[in-house]
C-alpha positions in Angstrom: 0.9 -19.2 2.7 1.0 -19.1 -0.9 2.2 -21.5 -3.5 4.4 -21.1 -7.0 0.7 -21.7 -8.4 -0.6 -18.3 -6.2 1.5 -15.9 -7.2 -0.7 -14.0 -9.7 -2.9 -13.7 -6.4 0.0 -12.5 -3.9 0.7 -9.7 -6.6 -3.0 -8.5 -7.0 -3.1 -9.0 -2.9 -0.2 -6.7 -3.2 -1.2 -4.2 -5.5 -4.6 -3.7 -4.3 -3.3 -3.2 -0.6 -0.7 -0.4 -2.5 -3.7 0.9 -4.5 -6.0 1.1 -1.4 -3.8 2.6 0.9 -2.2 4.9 -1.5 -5.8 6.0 -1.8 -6.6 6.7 1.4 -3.9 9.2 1.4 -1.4 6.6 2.9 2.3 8.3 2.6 4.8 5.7 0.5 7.1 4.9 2.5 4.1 3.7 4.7 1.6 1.8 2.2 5.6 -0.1 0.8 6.1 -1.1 4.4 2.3 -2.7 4.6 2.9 -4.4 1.4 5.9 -5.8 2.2 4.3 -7.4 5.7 1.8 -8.7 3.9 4.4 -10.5 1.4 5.8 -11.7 4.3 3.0 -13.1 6.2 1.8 -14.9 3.0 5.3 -15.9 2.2 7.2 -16.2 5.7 9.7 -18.2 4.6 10.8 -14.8 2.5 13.9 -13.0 3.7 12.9 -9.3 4.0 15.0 -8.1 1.1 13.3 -10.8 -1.2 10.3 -9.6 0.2 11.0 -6.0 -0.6 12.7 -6.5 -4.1 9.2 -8.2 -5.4 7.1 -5.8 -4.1 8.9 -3.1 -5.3 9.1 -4.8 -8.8 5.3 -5.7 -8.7 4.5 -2.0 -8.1 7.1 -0.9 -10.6 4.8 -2.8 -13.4 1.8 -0.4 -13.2 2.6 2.9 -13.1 -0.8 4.2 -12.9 -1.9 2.6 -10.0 2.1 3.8 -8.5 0.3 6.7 -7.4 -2.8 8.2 -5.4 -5.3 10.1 -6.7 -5.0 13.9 -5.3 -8.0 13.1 -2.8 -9.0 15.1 0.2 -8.3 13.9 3.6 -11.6 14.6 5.5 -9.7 14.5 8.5 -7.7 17.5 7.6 -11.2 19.5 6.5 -12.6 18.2 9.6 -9.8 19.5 12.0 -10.3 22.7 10.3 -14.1 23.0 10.4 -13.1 21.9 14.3 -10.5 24.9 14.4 -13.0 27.1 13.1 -15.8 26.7 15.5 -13.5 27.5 18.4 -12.2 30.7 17.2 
């Protein structure tokens, strides 16, 4: 649980765990939903629109970190290398 004094840390928590997932080829609606548990768990006193409102604003403040990096998923390439060998 995090203090007034922690907050800078609950945001970097936050936008690293956006960053990461986002990354990873996490869909949004997905990596918003993480971040906002993991508001929550630090903060559990936090209603869940609270919760949602400051994440959404902490994410809002860096725009490019908002959004992955066009990455391959190697689970897509390795489902079709898969596909392939079977044919």
């Amino acid at each position: 649980m995090c203090g007034a004094a922690d907050e800078a840390s609950c945001k970097r928590a936050v936008r690293r765990a956006w960053r990461d997932l986002r990354g990873l080829g996490t869909n949004e609606i997905s990596a918003f939903h993480a971040c906002t548990t993991l508001y929550l768990i630090r903060h559990p006193a936090a209603s869940l629109h609270e919760a949602r409102d400051l994440v959404a604003e902490w994410l809002d403040q860096d725009p490019p970190s908002h959004s992955a990096p066009e990455r391959p998923n190697p689970r897509q390439d390795n489902a079709a290398e898969f596909g392939r060998t079977l044919r």
